[in-house]
N, C-alpha and C positions, 0 to 999 in steps of 0.2 A: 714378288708380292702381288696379288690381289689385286684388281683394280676394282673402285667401287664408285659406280658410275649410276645415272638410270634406268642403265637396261639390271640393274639388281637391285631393285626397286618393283613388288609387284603386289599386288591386291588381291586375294583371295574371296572367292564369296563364300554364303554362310557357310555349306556343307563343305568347300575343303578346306575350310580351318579347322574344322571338329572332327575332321578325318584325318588329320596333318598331324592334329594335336588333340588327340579321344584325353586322354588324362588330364586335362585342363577343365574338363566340363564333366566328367565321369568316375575320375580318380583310375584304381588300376585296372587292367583290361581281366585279365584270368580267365579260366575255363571253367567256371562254375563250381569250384569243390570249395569256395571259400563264401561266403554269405554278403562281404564287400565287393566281391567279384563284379563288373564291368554287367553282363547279362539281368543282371539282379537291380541295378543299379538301373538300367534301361524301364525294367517293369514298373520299381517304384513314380520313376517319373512322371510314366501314365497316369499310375493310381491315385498318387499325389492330387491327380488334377479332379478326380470322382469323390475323392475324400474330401475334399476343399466343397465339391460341390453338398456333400452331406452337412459340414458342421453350417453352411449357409442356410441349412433346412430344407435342402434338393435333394429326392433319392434317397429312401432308406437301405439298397439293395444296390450290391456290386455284382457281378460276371464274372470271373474270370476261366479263362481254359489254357493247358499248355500243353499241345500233343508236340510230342518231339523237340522240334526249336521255333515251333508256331505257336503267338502269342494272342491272345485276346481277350478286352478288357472292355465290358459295357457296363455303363449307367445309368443310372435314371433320371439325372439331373436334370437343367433346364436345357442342356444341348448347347453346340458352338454357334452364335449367331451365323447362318448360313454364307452372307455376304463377304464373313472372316478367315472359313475355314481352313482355307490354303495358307493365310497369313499366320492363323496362329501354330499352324503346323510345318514353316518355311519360314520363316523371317523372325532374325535374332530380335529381341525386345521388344516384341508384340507379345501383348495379350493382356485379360483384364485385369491381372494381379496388379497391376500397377494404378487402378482404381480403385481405390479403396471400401467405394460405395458397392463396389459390386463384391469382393472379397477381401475381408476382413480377417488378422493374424494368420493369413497364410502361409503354407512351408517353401513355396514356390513364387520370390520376386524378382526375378532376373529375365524371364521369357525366355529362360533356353532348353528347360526339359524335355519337352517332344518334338525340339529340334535336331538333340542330339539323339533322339532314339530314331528320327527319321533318320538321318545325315548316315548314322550306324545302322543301319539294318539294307538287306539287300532287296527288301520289298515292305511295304509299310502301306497299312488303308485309313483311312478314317471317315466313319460317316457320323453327322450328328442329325438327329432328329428334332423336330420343333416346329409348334404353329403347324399339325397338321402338314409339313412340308418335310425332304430327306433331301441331303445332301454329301455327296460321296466325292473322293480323290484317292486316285490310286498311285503311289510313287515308286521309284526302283533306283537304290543308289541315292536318293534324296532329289531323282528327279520325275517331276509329273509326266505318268504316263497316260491316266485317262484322270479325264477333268468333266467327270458328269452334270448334266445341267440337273439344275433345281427341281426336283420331283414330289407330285402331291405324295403322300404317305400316310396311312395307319397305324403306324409304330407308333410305340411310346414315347414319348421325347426321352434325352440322355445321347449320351455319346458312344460309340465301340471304336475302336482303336486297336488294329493288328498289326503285329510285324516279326519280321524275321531276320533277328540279327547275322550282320554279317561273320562269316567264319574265316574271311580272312583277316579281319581284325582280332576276334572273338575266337583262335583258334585252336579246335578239338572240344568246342564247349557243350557242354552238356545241363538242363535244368537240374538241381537234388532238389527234391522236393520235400526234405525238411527244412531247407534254406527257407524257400517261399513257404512253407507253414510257419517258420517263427515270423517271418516280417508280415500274415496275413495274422498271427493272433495280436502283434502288436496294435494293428490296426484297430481290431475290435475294442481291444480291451482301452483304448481312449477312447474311443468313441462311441460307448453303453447305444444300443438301438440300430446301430450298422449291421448287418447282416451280408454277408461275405460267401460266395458260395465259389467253390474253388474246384474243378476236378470233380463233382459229386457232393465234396466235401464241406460243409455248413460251417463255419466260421460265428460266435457270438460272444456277447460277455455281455452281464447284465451287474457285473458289482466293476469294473474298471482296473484300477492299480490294485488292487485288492486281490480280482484274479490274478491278475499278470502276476504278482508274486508270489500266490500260495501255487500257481500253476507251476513257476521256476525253484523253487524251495527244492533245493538239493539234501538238505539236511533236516533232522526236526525241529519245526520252531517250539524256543523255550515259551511261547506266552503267544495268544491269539494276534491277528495282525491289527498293526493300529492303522485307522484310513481314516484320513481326514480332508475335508471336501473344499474350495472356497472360491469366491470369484476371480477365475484363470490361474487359477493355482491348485493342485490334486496329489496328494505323498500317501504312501504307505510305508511301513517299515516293521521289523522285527529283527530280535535277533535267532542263530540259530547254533546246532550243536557244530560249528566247525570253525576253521581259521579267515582269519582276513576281512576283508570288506567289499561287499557285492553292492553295485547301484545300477538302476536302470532307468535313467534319463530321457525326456523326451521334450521337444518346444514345437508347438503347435503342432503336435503328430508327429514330429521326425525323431528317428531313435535315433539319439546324439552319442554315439558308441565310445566317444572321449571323452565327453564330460563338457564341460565349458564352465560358465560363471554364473549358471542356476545348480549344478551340482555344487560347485566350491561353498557356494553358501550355504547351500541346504546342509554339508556335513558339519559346517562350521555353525551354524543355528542349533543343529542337534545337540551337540554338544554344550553349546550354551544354556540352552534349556533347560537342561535336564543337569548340569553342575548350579542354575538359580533353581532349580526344582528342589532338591535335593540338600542346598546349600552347604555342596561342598567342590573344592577345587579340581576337581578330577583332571588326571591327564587323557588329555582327549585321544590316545589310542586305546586307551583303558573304555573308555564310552563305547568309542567302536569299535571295536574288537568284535567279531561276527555278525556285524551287524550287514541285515537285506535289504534294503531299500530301494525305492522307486517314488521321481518327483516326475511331474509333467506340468509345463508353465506353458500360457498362454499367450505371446509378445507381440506388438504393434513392430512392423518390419522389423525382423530377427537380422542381426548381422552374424555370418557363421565363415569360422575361418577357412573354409575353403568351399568349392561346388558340392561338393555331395554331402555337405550340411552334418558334419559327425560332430562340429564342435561349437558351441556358441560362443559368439566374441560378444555380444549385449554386454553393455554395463548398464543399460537401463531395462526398464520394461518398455514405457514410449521415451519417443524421441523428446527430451527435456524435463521427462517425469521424474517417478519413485525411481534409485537405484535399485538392481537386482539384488541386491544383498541388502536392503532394507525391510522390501517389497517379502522376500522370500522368509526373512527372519524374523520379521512382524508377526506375517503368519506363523509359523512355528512358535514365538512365543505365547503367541494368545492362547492357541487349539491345543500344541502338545501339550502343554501345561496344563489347560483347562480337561484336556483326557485324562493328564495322572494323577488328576484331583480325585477323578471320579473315578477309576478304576485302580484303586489301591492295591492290589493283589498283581497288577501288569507291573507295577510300580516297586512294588518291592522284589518281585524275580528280575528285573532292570538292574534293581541294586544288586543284588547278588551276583550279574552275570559282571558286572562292573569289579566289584569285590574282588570275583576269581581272578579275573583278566589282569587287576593292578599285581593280586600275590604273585600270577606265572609269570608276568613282566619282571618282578623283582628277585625272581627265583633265576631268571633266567641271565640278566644283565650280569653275574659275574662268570657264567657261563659262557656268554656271547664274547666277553674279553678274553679270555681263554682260546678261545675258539679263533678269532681272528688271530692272535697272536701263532699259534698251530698252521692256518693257512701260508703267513708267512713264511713260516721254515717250513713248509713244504714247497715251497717255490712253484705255487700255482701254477703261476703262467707258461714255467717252465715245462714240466711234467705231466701235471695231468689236464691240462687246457691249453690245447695249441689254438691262439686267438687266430680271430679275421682283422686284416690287415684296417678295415672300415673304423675297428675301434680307436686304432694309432693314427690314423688322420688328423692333425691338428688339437688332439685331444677332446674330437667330437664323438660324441656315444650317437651313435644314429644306428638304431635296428632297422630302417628298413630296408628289406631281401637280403637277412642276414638269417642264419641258420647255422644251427649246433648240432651235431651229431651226438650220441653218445653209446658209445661202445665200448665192447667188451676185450680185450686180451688184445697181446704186442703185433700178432700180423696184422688184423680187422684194422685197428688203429692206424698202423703201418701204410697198409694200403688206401684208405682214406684219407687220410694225410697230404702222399704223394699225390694221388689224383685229384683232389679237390681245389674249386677255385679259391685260392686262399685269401682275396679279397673283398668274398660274403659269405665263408664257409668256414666254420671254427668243429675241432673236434676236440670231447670230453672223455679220457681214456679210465674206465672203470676198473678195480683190480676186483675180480672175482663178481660174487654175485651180491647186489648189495641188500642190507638189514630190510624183514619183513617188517616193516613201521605200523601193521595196523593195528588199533587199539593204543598206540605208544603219546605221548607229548609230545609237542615241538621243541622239550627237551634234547630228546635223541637227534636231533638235525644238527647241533651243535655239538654233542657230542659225538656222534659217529665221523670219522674221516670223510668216508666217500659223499653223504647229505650234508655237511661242513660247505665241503668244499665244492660242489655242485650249486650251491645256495649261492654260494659266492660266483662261480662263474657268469651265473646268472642274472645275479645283483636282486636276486627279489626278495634281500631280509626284509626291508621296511614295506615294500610297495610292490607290487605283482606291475605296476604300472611302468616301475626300471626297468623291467624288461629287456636285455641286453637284446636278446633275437628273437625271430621274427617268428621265427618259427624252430621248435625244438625236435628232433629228430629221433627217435629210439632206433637205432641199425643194431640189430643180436641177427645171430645164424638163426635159421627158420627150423633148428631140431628143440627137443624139450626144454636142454638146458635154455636156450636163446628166448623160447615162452615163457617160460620162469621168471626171466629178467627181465622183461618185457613187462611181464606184471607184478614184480614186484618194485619198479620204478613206476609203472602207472595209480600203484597202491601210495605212493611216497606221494605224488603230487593231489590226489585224491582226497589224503589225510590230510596233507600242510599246506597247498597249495591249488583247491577246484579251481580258481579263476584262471589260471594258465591252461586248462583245458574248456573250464565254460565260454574261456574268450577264441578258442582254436587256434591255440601257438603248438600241442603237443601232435605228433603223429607217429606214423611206423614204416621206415625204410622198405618198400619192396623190391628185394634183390633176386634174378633169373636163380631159376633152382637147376636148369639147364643149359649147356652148348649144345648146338648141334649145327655141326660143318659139311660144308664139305670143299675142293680148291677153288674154286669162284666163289663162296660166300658163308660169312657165319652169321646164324641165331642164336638168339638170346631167347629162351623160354620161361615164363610164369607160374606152367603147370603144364603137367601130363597132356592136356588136350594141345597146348601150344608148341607141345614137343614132338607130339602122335604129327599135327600136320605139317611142321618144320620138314619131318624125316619121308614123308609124302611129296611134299613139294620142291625137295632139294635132291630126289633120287635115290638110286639105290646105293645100301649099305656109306649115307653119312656120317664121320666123327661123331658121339655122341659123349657129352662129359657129365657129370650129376657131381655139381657144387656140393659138398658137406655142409660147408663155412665160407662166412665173408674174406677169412683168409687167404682160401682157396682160388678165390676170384685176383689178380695180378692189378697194378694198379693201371695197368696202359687199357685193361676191361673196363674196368670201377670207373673209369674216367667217362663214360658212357652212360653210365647208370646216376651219375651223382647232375650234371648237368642240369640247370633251371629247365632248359628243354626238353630233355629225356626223362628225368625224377620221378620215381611212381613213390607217390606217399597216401597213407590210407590215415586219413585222420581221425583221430579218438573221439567219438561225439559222447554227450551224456545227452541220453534221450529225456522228453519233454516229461514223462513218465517216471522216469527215473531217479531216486536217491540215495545218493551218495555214501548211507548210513546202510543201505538196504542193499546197493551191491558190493561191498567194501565185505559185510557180514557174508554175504554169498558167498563170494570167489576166495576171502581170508581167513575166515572165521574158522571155528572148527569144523572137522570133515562130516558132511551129511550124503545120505542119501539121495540128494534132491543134486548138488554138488555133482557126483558122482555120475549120476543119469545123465548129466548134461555134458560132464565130459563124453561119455560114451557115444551120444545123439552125436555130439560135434565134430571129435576126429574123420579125416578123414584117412589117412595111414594105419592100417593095423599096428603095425611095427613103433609106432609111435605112442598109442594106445598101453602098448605093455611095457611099452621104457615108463611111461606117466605114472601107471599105477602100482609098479615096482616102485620107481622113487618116493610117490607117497606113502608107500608103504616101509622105507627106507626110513622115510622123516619121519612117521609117526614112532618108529621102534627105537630113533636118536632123542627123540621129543621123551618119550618115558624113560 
């Protein structure tokens, strides 16, 4: 045993606790392909602190640049008093969020944010301006290198703030610069008069929640958006042509990606309202049922249940006040109400979309029984979903770093299977190709076997928010048939399920299309160029194999390729532009010309090209 003495007793200072333990003040580390990722997480915290200085009435105009993994972020604010600068950017629980007088319903009261982006980064500047005076510190590791004295200056007062996160924490990371656009429009769109200039790129909103959601509207909204304004409190909502329920949260500027206990009210308000509006009992999935929303509250010290503020724990708004669910529902009662006085026509296509939603609910409830009883005798867990051992743990459901495959035919499967960590790695084995669903009901999900029982795997009948995993995987062979399937399950989730892609649970296996050996060492290649210099750099006349299929691949390979380490997954985005109505009709719809062109533009395989348009030409002559 262990001896446990003083000498195992030690004290860390501030930078190797948040280097010991980055997740504790950061959440998870990642290489940037994911928008919670660690890097991202670093930026906001900066900004956090220039945004704070905006709603104070400091700076209407942000900075920011990101060449490579070099970051920088200037404001205009009133600047770090000069005498602090080292303290507030080194020393845990320093800084002025903790006076009130000076910042008010801030996102940041803990004094750890540009702690841990110095602590994490392997070179970090800051200078602030102010009183005609500049004052600069240059750290590396989270230790001062250069400690410049107090300088008169011409600058504008504000702050700039660089750093370069480290890559051995942070590693293989890379910026995506739709990441940083959606958290820079969030930005605007709370804060109507901020001006955000990014890369070249101008950042504004001059209507609020109101952009934010006709900006994100994946589908057509049935009726104009309703926005309603009020002291620390700002909702808009609609509904639209699709499934489920979209919200976009936020308390004092932070996008609370969970939800917390201003969301909970806000959907439970809605609902109220509009069943006293109306005066009638409605079931409240019937209300929301497609419905878009977005709330943004204002709160005297936010309590959030962890560092990187995704969830609000508040049961008040101040500390002794209004409850949130009073505070939020007040509101709603007065304004929504007072809206569908006045706009009679939003009011009645409300009822209707209510109407529908109750019929397909009750068209569908003998269905859903059906359907579950069908799962059962197909012995789910059995056959076509080989679980991750995380879910059998004490009967705890915990997705997180869990991940579902889903693939096609008995080798793919096979091999997957064997090689996979089977204690955060579940595979869903598909027979054949499954039902083109667009255009169809959420009827068909229940009654088709393979959406039946995927549904279920998944656990997202009621709520996208069960979410069994973390992340859902599409693995098909990279020839036509494997594109096909590939989109005709990204059509499934598209139709009955956007929030599983608008949240970034779905993506796409990339598996080596080549071997190339030779007796001291094999490649694993992506593409023709990764193969051309494999067989260059490995000598003359190498092994060379060209995978058909996932089958093809042996699982003692696979075991390579599936690894949290090695994993290359390309994940499914719906761009900021994009709706869900508008490429659904493109890529499903009937065959057009416009269709057609873009396959052509996009192949790159000849050989590939005339298998496509043989088969559609196949489908079209089974179709008639």
């Amino acid at each position: 045993m262990a001896e446990y003495t003083e000498d195992n007793i030690r004290s860390l200072d501030w930078k190797e606790h948040i280097r010991l333990r980055p997740g504790m003040y950061i959440g998870k580390l990642g290489d940037g392909t994911q928008p919670d990722d660690g890097i991202y997480i670093l930026l906001k915290e900066v900004l956090d602190n220039s945004i704070d200085e905006f709603v104070m009435g400091n700076g209407k105009v942000i900075d920011i640049k990101i060449r490579e993994q070099k970051v920088t972020v200037r404001d205009y604010g009133r600047g770090i008093p000069l005498g602090k600068v080292i303290d507030c950017v080194s020393k845990i629980n320093t800084g002025g969020k903790y006076d009130s007088r000076a910042f008010k319903k801030s996102v940041g009261l803990n004094g750890v944010g540009t702690k841990a982006v110095n602590a994490l980064s392997t070179w970090f500047e800051v200078t602030s301006c102010r009183d005609g005076k500049q004052k600069s510190v240059i750290f590396k590791n989270g230790e001062i290198t250069e400690d410049l004295e107090i300088i008169k200056s011409s600058n504008r007062k504000g702050t700039k703030t660089s750093f370069i996160a480290d890559d051995k924490i942070f590693k293989n990371y890379k910026y995506h610069t739709q990441h940083v656009e959606t958290m820079l429009w969030n930005y605007v769109y709370l804060n109507p008069g901020l001006t955000i200039n990014f890369n070249g790129q101008k950042f504004q909103s001059e209507n609020g929640l109101k952009d934010l959601l006709e900006s994100n509207l994946s589908a057509e909204a049935l009726y104009p958006t309703i926005h309603l304004k009020g002291h620390d409190i700002e909702v808009a909502l609609t509904h639209a042509k699709k499934y489920g329920e979209e919200y976009y949260s936020f308390v004092n500027g932070q996008h609370t990606t969970q939800g917390g206990t201003h969301q909970g009210a806000f959907r439970e308000s809605i609902v109220r309202t509009v069943r006293e509006y109306f005066g009638k009992n409605f079931d409240a999935q019937d209300v929301r049922q497609s419905i878009v929303a977005a709330i943004s509250v204002k709160v005297m010290e936010p309590v959030f249940e962890s560092q990187t503020k995704t969830k609000l724990g508040s049961t008040e708004v101040e500390a002794g006040g209004q409850s949130m669910k009073a505070f939020v529902g007040d509101f709603m009662k007065q304004e929504l109400d007072n809206y569908l006085h006045k706009n009679q026509e939003t009011a009645d296509k409300i009822l209707r979309k209510i109407q529908q939603a109750e019929k397909e609910r009750k068209e569908l409830s003998g269905i859903r029984k059906l359907a579950r009883e069908r799962s059962k005798k197909a012995s789910l867990h059995n056959k076509k979903l080989r679980d991750c051992r995380i879910h059998a743990q004490d009967g705890k459901e915990d997705s997180k770093n869990t991940m579902l495959f889903i693939t096609e035919g008995d080798s793919a499967s096979g091999s997957i299977t064997k090689s996979r960590n089977a204690n955060t790695q579940a595979v869903f084995s598909l027979r054949g190709k499954p039902l083109n669903s667009y255009g169809l009901t959420k009827k068909v999900v229940y009654e088709n076997e393979e959406f039946n029982l995927l549904q279920a795997a998944l656990n997202i009948e009621e709520s996208v928010d069960d979410l069994r995993y973390q992340k859902i995987v599409i693995a098909t062979d990279a020839d036509v048939d494997g594109m096909h399937i590939r989109l005709l399950l990204i059509t499934f989730f598209l139709q009955f399920f956007p929030e599983v892609i608008q949240r970034g649970h779905l993506y796409i296996l990339q598996t080596p299309l080549f071997r190339v050996r030779n007796k001291k060492e094999t490649r694993y290649c992506y593409s023709d160029l990764e193969r051309q210099k494999a067989i260059n750099e490995l000598g003359k006349k190498p092994e060379i194999t060209r995978f058909k299929g996932l089958g093809e691949i042996s699982p003692d390979e696979f075991e390579a390729f599936i690894t949290p380490e090695s994993i290359k997954l390309d994940p499914i985005v719906i761009g900021k532009d994009s709706k869900i109505d508008d490429m659904l009709t493109f890529y499903m719809g009937k065959n057009t010309k416009e269709r057609q062109d873009f396959i052509i533009d996009n192949l790159k395989v000849e050989e590939d090209l005339t298998e496509m348009l043989s088969k559609e030409k196949e489908n079209k002559e089974e179709a008639a």
